[in-house]
C-alpha positions as YAML, in Angstrom:
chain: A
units: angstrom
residues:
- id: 1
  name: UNK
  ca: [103.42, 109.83, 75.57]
- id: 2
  name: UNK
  ca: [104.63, 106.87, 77.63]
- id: 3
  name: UNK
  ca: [105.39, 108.81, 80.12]
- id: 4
  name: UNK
  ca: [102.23, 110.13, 80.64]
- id: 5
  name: UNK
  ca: [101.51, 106.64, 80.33]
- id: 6
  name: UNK
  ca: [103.18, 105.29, 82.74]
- id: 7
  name: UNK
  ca: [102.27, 108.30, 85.47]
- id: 8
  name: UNK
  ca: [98.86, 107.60, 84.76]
- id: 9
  name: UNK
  ca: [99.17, 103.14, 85.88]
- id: 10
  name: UNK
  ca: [100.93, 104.75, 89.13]
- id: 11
  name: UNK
  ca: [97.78, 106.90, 89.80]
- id: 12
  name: UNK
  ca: [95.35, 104.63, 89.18]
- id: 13
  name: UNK
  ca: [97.30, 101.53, 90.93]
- id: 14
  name: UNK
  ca: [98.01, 103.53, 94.07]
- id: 15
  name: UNK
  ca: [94.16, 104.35, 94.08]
- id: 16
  name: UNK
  ca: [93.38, 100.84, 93.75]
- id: 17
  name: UNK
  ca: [95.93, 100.27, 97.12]
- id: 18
  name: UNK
  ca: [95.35, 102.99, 99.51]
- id: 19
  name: UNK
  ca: [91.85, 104.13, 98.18]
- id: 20
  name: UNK
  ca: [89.69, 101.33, 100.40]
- id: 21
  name: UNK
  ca: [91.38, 102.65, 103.61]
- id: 22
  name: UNK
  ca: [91.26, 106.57, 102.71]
- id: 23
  name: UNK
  ca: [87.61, 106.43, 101.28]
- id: 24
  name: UNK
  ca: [85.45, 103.85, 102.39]
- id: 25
  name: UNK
  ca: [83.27, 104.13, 100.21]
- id: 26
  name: UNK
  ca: [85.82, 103.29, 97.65]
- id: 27
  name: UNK
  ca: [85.63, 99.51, 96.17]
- id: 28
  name: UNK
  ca: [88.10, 96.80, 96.60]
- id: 29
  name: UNK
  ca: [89.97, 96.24, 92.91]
- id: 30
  name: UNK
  ca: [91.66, 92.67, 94.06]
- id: 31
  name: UNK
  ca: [93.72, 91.52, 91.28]
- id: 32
  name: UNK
  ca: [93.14, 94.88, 89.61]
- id: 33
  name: UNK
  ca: [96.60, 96.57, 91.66]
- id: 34
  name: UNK
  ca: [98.95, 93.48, 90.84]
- id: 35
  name: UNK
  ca: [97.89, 94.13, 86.99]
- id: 36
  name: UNK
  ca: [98.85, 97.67, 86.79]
- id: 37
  name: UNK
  ca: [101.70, 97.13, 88.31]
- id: 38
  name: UNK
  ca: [103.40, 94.38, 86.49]
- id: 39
  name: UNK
  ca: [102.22, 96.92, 83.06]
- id: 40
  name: UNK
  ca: [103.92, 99.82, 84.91]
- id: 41
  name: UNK
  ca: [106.86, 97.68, 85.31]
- id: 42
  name: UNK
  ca: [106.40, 96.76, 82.24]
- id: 43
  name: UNK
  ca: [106.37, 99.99, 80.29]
- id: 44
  name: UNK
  ca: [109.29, 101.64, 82.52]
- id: 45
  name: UNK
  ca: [111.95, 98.60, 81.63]
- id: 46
  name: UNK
  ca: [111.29, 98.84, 78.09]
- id: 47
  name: UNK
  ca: [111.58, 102.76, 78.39]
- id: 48
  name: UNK
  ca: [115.00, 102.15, 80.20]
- id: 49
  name: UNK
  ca: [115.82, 99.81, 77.48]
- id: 50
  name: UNK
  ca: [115.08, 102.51, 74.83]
- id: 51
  name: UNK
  ca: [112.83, 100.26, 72.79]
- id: 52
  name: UNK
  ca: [109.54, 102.15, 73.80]
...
């Protein structure tokens, strides 16, 4: 489950970084990209750490 998790945050966050110059029609999600990425982070050390 926090795997899927965790694949899903990378999705989303590198839609959030490359989807403004691929579609440009796509908005602009700012602080939105930094945010999933420190909880992908996140999720993946405590996953390494075996506590999640």
């Amino acid at each position: 489950m926090l795997n899927t998790i965790i694949v899903i945050l990378i999705i989303l966050w590198l839609l959030g970084y490359f989807g403004p110059t691929v579609f440009s029609g796509f908005p602009r999600s700012g602080n939105a990209i930094h945010t999933l990425l420190v909880i992908v982070v996140i999720l993946v050390i405590l996953r390494l750490l075996g506590i999640a």
